[in-house]
N, C-alpha and C positions, 0 to 999 in steps of 0.2 A: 356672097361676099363673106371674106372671115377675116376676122377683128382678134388682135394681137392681144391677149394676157394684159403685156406690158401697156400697150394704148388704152386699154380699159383701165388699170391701177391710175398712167397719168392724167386722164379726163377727171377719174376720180379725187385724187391728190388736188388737183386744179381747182375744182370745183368746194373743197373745202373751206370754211372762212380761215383765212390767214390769222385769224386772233384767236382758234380754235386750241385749248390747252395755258392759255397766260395765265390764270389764275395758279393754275401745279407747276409753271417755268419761274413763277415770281415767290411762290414760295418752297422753292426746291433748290439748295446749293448745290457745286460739285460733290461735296460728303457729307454724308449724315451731320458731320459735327459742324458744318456751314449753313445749314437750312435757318435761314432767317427768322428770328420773332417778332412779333408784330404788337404790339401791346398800348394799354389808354389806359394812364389813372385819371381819374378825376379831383380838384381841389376842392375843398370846402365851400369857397366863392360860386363853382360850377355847381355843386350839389344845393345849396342856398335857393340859387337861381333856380334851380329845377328841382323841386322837392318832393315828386312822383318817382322821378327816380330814383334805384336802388344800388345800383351796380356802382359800385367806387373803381373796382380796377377790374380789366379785361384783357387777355390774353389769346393769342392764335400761333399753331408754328404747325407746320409740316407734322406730321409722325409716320412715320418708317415701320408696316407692318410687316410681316411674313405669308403674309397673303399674297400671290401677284400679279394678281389682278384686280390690286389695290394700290398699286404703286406705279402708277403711266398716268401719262398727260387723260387720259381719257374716264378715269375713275383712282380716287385715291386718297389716304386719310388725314384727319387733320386732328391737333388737339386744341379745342377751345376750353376755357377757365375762366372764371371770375370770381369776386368778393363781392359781396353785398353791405349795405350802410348798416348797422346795428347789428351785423353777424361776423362771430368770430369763423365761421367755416371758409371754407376754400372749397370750390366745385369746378370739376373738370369734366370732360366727358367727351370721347373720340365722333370723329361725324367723318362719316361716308361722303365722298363728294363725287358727283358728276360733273362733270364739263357740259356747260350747255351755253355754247359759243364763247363769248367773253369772259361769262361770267361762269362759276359752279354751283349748284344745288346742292346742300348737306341734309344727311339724315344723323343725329346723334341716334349711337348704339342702345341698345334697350330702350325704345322710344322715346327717346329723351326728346326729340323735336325736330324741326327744321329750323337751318337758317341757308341765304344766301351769302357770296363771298362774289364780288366785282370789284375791280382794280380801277384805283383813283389816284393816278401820277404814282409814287413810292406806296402809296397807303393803298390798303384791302378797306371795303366797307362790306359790314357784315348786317346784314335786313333777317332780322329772327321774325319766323312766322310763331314758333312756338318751341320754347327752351326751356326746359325742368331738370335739370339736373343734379343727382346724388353727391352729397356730400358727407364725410364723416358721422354726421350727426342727425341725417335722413336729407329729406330732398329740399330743392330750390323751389322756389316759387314761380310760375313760369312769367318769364320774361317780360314777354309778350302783354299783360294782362296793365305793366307797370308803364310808366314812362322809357324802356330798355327797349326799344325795337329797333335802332338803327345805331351801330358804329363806326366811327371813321378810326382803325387800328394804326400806327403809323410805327415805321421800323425802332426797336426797343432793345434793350441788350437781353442775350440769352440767360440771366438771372432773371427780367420781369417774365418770362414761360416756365419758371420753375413754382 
């Protein structure tokens, strides 16, 4: 019996979950200069309330490498940021994401950590296993350790990703 090319690519196609790639489709425009930001400050009332936490403001948007086989729905980069409560620094740090179904896997560059990214209506929720990231002034404290393990990032103007 011989089995067509083409009937093996559609079994396979088929066979894929239809929600495979939405996290790089939700955060990826027609152009570079439409790629959506995603971004959460927190109020003082918020930070009050929860005073394990550090993180005042956070940020997430697409980043457009020259790599590319970092730039498809199936592997591709992103830039995360935030401020911390009693620190003048700013910390960013690019992360490597896989697609793994719904949601993506991220490794920040120079082992800066892991976090997850899963799509909740307009908003990305970001689940840090472990985030340390360089800043101007040396490194963040990891995340992970603080009250900072879970974000719900919600669409924000392209000034909160700078």
């Amino acid at each position: 019996m011989r089995v067509s090319v083409n009937a093996c690519l559609a079994v396979m196609l088929l066979a894929a979950p239809a929600h495979a790639g939405q996290v790089y489709f939700r955060l990826s425009g027609r152009a570079p200069a439409s790629d959506p930001c995603l971004g959460r400050s927190y109020d003082e009332a918020h930070l009050r309330r929860n005073p394990r936490q550090k993180v005042t403001r956070i940020h997430l948007r697409r980043e457009r490498v020259s790599v590319p086989d970092e730039n498809g729905a199936e592997r591709f980069t992103v830039r995360i940021g935030f401020r911390l409560r009693g620190d003048g620094d700013a910390y960013a740090v690019n992360g490597i994401c896989t697609t793994n179904g719904a949601a993506a896997d991220c490794a920040g560059e120079g082992d800066a950590g892991e976090f997850q990214l899963e799509l909740r209506g307009d908003d990305v929720r970001v689940s840090v296993e472990r985030l340390e990231v360089e800043g101007a002034h040396g490194s963040s404290p990891d995340l992970a350790a603080s009250d900072d393990r879970v974000f719900l990032l919600r669409p924000a103007p392209l000034s909160a990703c700078r």
